[in-house]
C-alpha positions as CSV (number, residue, x, y, z in Angstrom):
1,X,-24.2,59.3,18.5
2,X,-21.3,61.4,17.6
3,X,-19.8,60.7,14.2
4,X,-16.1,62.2,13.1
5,X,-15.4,62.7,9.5
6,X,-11.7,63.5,8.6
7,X,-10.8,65.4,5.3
8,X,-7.9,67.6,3.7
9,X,-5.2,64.9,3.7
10,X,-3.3,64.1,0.1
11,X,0.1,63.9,-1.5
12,X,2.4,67.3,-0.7
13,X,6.2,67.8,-1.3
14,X,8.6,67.9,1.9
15,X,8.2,71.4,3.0
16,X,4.7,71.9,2.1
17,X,1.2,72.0,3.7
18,X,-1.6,70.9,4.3
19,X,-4.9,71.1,6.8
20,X,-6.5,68.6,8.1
21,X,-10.5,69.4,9.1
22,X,-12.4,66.9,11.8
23,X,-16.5,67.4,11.2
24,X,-18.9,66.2,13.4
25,X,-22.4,65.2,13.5
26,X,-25.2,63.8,15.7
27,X,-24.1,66.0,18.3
28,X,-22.5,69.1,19.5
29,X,-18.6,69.1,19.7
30,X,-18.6,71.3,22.8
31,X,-18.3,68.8,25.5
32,X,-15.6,67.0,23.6
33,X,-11.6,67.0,23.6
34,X,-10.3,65.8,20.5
35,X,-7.8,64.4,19.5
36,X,-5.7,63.8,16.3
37,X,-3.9,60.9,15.4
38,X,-1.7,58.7,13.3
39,X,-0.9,55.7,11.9
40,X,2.3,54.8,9.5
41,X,2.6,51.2,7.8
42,X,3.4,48.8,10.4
43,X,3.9,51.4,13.2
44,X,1.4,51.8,16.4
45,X,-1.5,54.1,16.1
46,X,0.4,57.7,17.9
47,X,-0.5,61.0,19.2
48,X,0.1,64.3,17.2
49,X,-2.4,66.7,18.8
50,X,-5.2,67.0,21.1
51,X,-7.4,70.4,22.5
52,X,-9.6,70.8,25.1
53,X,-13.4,71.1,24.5
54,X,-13.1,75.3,24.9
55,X,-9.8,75.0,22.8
56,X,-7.8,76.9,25.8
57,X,-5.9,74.2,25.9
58,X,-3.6,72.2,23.2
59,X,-1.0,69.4,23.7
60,X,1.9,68.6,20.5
61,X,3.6,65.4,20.3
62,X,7.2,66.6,20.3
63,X,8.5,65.9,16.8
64,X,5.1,68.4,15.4
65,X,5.7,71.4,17.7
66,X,6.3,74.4,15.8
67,X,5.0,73.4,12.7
68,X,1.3,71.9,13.5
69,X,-1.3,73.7,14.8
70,X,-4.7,72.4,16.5
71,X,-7.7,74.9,16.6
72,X,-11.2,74.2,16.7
73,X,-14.8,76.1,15.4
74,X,-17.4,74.5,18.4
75,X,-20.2,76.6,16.6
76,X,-19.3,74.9,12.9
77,X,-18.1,71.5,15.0
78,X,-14.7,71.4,13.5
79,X,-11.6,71.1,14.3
80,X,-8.6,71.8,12.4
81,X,-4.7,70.4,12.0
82,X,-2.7,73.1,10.2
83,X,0.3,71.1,9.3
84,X,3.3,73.1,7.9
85,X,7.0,72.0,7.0
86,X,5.9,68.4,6.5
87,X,8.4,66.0,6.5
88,X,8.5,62.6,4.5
89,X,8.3,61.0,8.6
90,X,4.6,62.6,8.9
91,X,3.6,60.0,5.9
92,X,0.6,58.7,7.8
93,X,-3.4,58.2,8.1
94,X,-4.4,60.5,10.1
95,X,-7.0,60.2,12.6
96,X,-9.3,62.3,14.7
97,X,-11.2,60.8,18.0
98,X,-13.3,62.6,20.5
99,X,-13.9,61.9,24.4
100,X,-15.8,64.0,26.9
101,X,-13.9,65.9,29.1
102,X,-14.7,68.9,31.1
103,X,-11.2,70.5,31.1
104,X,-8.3,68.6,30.1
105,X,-7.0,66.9,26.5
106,X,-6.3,63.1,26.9
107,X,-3.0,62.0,25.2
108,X,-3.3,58.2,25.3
109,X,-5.3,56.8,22.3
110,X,-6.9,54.4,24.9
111,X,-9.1,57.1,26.3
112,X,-10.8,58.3,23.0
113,X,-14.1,57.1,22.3
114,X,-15.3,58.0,19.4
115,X,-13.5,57.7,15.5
116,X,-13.0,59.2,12.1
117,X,-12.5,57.0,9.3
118,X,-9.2,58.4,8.3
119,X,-7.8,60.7,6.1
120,X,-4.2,59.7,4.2
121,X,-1.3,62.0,3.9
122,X,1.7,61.6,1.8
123,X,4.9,63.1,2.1
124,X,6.9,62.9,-0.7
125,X,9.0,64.6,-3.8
């Protein structure tokens, strides 16, 4: 059974940065896309990011593109969120879920199987 285990999140100033990592165990990460997500206080769980299980391909929600970046390690199973000129809006917990799929990154949290715990990160002076 694949397990997800988010870490890197914390308290930065606007501007700042921070990565996210996404571990797994009890399986190899190869056949998964994954996805990141997040949550705000009394908002709806949204999309930020997802890659494809060989990482050739990568999806942004709109308000993160050109600041975060998704990679991913497949021989260290992790994958990665490289966030950059946060803003006090990308105050969140963030998420990371997996789902097999042979080429293409689901956007839709509905389709994601398996789920981190959570990592919280703060955006704030």
């Amino acid at each position: 059974q694949l397990q997800l285990v988010e870490s890197g999140g914390g308290l930065v100033q606007p501007g700042g940065s921070l990565r996210l990592s996404c571990a797994a165990s009890g399986s190899t990460l190869d056949s998964y896309a994954i996805g990141w997500f997040r949550q705000a206080p009394g908002k709806e769980r949204e999309g930020v990011s997802c890659i494809s299980r060989t990482g050739r391909i990568t999806n942004y929600q709109d308000s993160v593109k050109g600041r975060f970046t998704i990679s991913r390690d497949n021989a260290k199973k992790t994958v990665y969120l490289q966030m950059n000129s946060l803003k006090p809006e990308d105050t969140a917990i963030y998420y990371c879920a997996a789902v097999q799929r042979r080429i293409m990154c689901p956007s839709s949290v509905h389709e994601y199987i398996h789920w981190g715990q959570g990592t919280q990160v703060t955006v704030s002076s």
